[in-house]
Each structure stands twice: as structure tokens, then as C-alpha cells.
N, C-alpha and C positions, 0 to 999 in steps of 0.2 A: 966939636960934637954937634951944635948947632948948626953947622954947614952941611956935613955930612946928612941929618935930617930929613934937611931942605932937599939936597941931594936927592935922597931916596924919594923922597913926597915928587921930586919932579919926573923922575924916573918912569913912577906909579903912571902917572899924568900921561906923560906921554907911550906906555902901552896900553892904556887904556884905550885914546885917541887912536893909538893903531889899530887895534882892534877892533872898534868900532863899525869899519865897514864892511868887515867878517861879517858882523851878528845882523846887521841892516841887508847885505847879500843873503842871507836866510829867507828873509820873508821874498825877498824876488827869486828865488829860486827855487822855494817851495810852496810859497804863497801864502798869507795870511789869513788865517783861522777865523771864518764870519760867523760860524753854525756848528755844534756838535750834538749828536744825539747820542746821547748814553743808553743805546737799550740794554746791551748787558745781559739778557736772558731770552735763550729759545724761544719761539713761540710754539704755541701745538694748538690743534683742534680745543678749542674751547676755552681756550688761554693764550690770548694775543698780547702782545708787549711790542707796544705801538708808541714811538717816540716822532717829533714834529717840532718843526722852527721854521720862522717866516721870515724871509730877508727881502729887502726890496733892490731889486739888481735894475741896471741900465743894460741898454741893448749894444748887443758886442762883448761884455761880460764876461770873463774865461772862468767858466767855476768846476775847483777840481772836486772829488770826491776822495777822500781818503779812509782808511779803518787805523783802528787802533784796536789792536786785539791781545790777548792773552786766553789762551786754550790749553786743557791737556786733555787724550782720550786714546782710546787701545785701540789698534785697528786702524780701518778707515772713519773719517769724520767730516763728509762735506759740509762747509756751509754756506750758508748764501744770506745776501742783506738783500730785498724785496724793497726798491724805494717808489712812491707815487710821487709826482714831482707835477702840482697844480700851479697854474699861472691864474692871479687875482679870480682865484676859487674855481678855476676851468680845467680840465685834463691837460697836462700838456704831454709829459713821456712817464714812461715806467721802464725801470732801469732793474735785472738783474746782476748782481755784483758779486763774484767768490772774492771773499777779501784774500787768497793766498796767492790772485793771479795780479799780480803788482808790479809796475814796472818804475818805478821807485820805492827804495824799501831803505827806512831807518830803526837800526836800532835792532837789528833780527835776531831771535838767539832760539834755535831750537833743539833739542835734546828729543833723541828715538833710542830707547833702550829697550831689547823686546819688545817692538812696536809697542811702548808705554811713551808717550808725547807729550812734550813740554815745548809750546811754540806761543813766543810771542813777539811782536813788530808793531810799527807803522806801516805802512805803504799808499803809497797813491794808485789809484783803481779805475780812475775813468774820470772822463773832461766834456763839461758841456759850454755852448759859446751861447749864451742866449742871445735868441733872435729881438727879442721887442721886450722896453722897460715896463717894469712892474712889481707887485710883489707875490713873488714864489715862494711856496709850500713846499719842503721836503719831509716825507712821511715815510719813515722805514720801519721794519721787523727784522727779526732774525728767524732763519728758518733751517733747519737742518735734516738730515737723514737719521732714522732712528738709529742712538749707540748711545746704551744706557750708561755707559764711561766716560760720555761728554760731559766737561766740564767748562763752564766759559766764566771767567773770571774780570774779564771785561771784552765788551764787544760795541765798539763806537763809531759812527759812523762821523766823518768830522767833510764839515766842508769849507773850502780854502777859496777865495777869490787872490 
């Protein structure tokens, strides 16, 4: 009974140890998560929801952007993340983003019943190589078309080196 145990405990061990460079292949193949913005709610004339993080990147730098979304709404429901992207407090680019236009996508599951919408995902959205070390500012919103049906239950902006 004792051996048998052991047995099993070694077993364990060893798919663990297999497994391993499965879960370490993740982060190079999706990239590893330095920044998230949880804005999470519409912005509108007069009511901005304005989310920011500062990371200090070196030059050459591959940094992705990614969303993390869950929506539901009747109809059409564009939306779009608004990012200002400052280098040590300087302009440097402004990036329009529809998080539905992803060219990597985990995890999707969307539901259209009578154009009634249930969609939620990851995906990666767009890639910047920074030219020169520093610390950058990413500042987004969420912005959408009016449809009083919109519902956003999370809307995250995450970004990956």
C-alpha cells in the first residue's frame, strides 16, 4: 500500500514537471501581463471613466494591447477603447482600438438570439515596439455609439510585454 503511494506521488511529479512548459509557453506566446485597466463603464459627455498605469519599458520593447471584455446589447453596439499613450509626460501616439477587431482571441463565447447579445472574450488588438527607454503612460476610456441596451459588464484594457 505504501509503495503504491509513492507510486502515485511520483506519477503526480512527473506530469507536473511535463506540464510545466505548457504553462511557461503561455507567457511567450501571449505575453506577460505588466498593466490592466479596468475601466468597465462607457464614457459620455460629462462623465469620463478614465483609467491609467505607468510602466517603465526599455527601447525595442514589444508591447501588446489586449481587451478583456464581456458585453450584451440589441442591435448594433460599436465600441471603441480611446488610449493616449505619454512618454515621461510627453505625447507620444493615440491609438484607436475596437476590441471585437482581434487577431488573437481566447476564450470567445458569444450568444445572438433575436439580435439579443451575449459576447464575451479576450483578444489581442494591436502591438507597439517602443522606440526609446522610459516611463510610459497608458490612459484609456471607453467610448461607444448610443444603444440604450448596452450593457458592459467588464471592459479592460490589459497590456502584455
Amino acid at each position: 500500500m505504501k509503495q503504491q503511494s509513492m507510486v502515485m506521488g511520483i506519477k503526480r511529479v512527473c506530469w507536473g514537471l511535463a506540464l510545466m512548459p505548457l504553462l511557461v509557453g503561455c507567457d511567450a506566446l501571449m505575453g506577460k501581463e505588466v498593466a490592466r485597466l479596468p475601466i468597465n463603464e462607457v464614457s459620455t459627455t460629462g462623465h469620463e471613466v478614465a483609467k491609467e498605469a505607468t510602466i517603465q519599458l526599455k527601447k525595442d520593447d514589444k508591447i501588446a494591447l489586449w481587451s478583456d471584455m464581456d458585453l450584451a446589447y440589441e442591435g448594433d453596439s460599436p465600441v471603441r477603447f480611446q488610449v493616449q499613450v505619454t512618454k515621461d509626460g510627453a505625447p507620444f501616439k493615440e491609438l484607436q482600438i475596437d476590441p471585437t477587431e482581434k487577431n488573437v482571441t481566447i476564450g470567445e463565447v458569444k450568444t445572438d438570439v433575436n439580435g439579443s447579445v451575449k459576447w464575451r472574450f479576450s483578444g489581442k488588438n494591436a502591438e507597439l515596439v517602443i522606440p526609446d527607454a522610459g516611463s510610459y503612460t497608458f490612459r484609456g476610456i471607453l467610448v461607444a455609439a448610443a444603444n440604450p441596451t448596452l450593457h458592459v459588464t467588464k471592459a479592460e484594457l490589459v497590456i502584455k510585454k
